[in-house]
PDB file of N, CA, C and O in Angstrom:
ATOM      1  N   UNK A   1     -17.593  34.090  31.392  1.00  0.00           N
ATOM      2  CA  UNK A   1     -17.828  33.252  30.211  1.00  0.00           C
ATOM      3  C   UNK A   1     -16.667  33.407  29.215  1.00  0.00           C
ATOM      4  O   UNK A   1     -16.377  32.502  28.433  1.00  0.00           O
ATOM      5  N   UNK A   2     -15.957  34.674  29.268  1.00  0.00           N
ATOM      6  CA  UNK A   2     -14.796  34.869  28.256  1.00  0.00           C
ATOM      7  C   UNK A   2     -13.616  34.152  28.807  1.00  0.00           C
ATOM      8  O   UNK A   2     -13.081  33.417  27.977  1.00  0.00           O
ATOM      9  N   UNK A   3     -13.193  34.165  29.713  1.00  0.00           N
ATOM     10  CA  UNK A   3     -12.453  33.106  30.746  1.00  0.00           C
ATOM     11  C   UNK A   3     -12.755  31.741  30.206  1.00  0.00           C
ATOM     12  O   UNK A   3     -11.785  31.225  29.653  1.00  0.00           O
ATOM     13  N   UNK A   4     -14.110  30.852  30.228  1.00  0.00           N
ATOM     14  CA  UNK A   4     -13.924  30.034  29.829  1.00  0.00           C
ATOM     15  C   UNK A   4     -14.176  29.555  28.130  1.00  0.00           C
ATOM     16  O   UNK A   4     -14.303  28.365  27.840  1.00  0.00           O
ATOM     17  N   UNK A   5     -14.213  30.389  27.338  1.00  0.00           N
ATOM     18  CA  UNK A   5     -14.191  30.529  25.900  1.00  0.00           C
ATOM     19  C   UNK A   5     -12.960  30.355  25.149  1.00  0.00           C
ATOM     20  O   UNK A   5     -12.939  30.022  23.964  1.00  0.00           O
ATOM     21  N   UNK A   6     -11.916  30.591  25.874  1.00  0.00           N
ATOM     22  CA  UNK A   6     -10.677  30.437  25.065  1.00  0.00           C
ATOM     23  C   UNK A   6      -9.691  28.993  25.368  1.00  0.00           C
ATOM     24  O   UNK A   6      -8.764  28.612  24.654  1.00  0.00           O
ATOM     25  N   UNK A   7     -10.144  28.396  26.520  1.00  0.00           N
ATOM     26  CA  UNK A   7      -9.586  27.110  26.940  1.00  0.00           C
ATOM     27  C   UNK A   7     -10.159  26.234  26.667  1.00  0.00           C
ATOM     28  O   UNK A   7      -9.603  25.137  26.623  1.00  0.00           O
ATOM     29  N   UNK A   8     -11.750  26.411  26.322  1.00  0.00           N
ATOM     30  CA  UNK A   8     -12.509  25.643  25.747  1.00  0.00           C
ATOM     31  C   UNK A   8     -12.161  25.199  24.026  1.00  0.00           C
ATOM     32  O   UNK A   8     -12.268  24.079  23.528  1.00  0.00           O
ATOM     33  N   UNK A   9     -11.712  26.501  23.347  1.00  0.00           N
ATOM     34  CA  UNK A   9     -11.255  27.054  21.929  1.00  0.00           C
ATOM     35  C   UNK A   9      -9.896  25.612  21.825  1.00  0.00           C
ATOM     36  O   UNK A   9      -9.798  24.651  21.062  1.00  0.00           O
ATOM     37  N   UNK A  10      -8.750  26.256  23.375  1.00  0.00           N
ATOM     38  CA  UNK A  10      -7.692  25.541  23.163  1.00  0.00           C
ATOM     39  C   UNK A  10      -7.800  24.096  22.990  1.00  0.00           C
ATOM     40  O   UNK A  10      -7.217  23.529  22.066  1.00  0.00           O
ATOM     41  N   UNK A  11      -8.505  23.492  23.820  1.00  0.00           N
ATOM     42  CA  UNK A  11      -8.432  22.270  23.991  1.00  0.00           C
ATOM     43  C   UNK A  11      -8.979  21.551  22.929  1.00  0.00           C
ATOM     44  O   UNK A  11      -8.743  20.351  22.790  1.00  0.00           O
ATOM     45  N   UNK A  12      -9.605  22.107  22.260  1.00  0.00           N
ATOM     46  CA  UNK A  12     -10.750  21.373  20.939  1.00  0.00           C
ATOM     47  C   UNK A  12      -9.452  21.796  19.783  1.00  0.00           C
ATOM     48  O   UNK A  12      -9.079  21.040  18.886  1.00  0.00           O
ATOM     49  N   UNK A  13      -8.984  22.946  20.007  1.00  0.00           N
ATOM     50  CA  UNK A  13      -8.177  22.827  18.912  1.00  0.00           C
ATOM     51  C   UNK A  13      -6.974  21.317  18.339  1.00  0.00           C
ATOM     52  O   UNK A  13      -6.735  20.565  17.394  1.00  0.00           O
ATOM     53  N   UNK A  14      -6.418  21.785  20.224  1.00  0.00           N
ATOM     54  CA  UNK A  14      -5.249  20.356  20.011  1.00  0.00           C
ATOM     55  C   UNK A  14      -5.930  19.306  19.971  1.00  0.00           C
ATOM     56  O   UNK A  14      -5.231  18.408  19.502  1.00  0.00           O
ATOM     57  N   UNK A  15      -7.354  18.818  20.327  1.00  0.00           N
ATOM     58  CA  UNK A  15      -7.733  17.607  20.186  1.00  0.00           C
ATOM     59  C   UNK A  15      -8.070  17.509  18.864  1.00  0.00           C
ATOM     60  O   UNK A  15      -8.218  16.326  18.558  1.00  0.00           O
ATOM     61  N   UNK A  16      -8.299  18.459  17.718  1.00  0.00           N
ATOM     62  CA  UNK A  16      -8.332  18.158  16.711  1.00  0.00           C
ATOM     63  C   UNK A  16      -6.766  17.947  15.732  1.00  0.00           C
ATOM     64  O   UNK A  16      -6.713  17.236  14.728  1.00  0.00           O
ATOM     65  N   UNK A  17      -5.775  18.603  16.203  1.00  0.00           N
ATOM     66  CA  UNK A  17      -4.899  18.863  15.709  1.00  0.00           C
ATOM     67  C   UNK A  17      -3.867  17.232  15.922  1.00  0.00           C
ATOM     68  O   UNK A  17      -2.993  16.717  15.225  1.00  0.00           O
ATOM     69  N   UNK A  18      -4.449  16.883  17.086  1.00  0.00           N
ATOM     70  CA  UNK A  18      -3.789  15.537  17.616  1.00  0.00           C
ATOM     71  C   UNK A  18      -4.687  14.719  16.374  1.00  0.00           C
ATOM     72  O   UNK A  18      -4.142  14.084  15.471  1.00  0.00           O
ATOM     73  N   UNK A  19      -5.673  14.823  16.480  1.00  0.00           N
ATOM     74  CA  UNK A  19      -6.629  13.483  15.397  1.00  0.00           C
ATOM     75  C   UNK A  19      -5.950  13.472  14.208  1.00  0.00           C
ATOM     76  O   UNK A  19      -5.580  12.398  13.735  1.00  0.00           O
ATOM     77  N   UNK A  20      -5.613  15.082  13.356  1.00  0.00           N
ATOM     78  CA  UNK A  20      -5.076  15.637  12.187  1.00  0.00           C
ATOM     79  C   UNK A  20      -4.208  14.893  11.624  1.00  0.00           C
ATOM     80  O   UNK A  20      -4.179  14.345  10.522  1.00  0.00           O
ATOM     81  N   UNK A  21      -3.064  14.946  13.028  1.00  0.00           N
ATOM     82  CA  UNK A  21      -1.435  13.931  12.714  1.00  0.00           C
ATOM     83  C   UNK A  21      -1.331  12.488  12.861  1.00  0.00           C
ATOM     84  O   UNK A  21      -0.437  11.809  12.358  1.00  0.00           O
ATOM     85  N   UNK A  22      -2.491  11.960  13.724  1.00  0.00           N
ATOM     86  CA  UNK A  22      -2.446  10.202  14.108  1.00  0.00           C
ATOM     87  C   UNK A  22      -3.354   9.646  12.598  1.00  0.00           C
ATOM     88  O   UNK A  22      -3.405   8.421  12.490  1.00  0.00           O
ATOM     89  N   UNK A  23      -4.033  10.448  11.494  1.00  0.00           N
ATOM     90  CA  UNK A  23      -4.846  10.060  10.484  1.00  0.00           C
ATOM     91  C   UNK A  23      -3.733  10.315   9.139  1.00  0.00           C
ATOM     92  O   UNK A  23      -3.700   9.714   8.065  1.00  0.00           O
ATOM     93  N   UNK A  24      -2.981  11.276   9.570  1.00  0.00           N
ATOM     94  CA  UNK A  24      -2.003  11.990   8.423  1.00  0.00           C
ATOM     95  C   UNK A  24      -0.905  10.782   8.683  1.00  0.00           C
ATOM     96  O   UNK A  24      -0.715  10.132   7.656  1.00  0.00           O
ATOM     97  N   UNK A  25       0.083  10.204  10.154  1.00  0.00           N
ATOM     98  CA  UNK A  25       0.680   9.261  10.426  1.00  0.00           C
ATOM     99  C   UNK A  25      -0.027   7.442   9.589  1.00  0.00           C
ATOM    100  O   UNK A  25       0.621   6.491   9.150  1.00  0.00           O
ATOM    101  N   UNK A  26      -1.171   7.602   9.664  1.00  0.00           N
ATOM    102  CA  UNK A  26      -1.833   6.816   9.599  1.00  0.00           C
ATOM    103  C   UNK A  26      -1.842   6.231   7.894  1.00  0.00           C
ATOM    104  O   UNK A  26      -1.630   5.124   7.399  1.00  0.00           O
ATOM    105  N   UNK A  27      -2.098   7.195   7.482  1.00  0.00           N
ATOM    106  CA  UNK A  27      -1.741   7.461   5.800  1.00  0.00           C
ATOM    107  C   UNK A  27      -0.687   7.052   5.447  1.00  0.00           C
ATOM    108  O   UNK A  27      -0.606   6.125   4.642  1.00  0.00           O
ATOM    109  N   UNK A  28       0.759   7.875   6.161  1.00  0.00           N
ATOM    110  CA  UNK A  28       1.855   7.448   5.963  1.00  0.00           C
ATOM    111  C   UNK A  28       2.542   5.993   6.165  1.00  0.00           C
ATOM    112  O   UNK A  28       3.528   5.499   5.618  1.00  0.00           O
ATOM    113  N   UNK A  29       1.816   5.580   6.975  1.00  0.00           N
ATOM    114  CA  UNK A  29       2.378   4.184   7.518  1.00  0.00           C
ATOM    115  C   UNK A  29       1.947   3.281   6.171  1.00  0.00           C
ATOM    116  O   UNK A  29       2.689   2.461   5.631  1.00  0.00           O
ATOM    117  N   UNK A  30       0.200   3.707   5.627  1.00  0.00           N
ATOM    118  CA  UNK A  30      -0.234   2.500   4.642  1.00  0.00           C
ATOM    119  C   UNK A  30       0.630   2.986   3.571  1.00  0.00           C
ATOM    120  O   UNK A  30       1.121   1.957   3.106  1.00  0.00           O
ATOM    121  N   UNK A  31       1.164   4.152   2.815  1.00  0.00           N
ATOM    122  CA  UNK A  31       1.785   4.255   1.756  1.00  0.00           C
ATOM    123  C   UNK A  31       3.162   3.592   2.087  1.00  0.00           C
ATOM    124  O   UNK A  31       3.856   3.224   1.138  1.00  0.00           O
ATOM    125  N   UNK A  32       3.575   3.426   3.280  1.00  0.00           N
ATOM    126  CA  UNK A  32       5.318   2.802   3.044  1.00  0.00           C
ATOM    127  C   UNK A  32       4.753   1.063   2.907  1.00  0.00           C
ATOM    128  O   UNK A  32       5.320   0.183   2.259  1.00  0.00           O
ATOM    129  N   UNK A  33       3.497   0.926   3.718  1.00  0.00           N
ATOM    130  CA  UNK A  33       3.095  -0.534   3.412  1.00  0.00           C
ATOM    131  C   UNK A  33       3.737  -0.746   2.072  1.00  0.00           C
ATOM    132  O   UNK A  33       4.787  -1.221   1.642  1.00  0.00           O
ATOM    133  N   UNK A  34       2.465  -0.093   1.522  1.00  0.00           N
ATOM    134  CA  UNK A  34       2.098  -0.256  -0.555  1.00  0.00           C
ATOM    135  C   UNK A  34       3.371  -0.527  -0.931  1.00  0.00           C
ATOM    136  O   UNK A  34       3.616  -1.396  -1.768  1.00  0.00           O
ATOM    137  N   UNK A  35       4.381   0.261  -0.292  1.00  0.00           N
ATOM    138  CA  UNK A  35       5.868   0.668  -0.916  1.00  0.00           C
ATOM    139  C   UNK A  35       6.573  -1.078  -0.833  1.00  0.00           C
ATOM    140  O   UNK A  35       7.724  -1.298  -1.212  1.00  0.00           O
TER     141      UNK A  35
END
């Protein structure tokens, strides 16, 4: 179970970390809009 606890950990991490930057990108794109 510790075997699969930390790849489980990994993968949720980068899938959050991926959402993080395409919402943070996402932001950025509407502020150069505004601009």
């Amino acid at each position: 179970m510790s075997l699969h606890c930390p790849r489980l950990f990994s993968s949720h991490h980068f899938a959050h970390s991926v959402a993080s930057s395409l919402l943070l990108f996402r932001l950025l794109f509407r502020f150069l809009a505004c601009i």
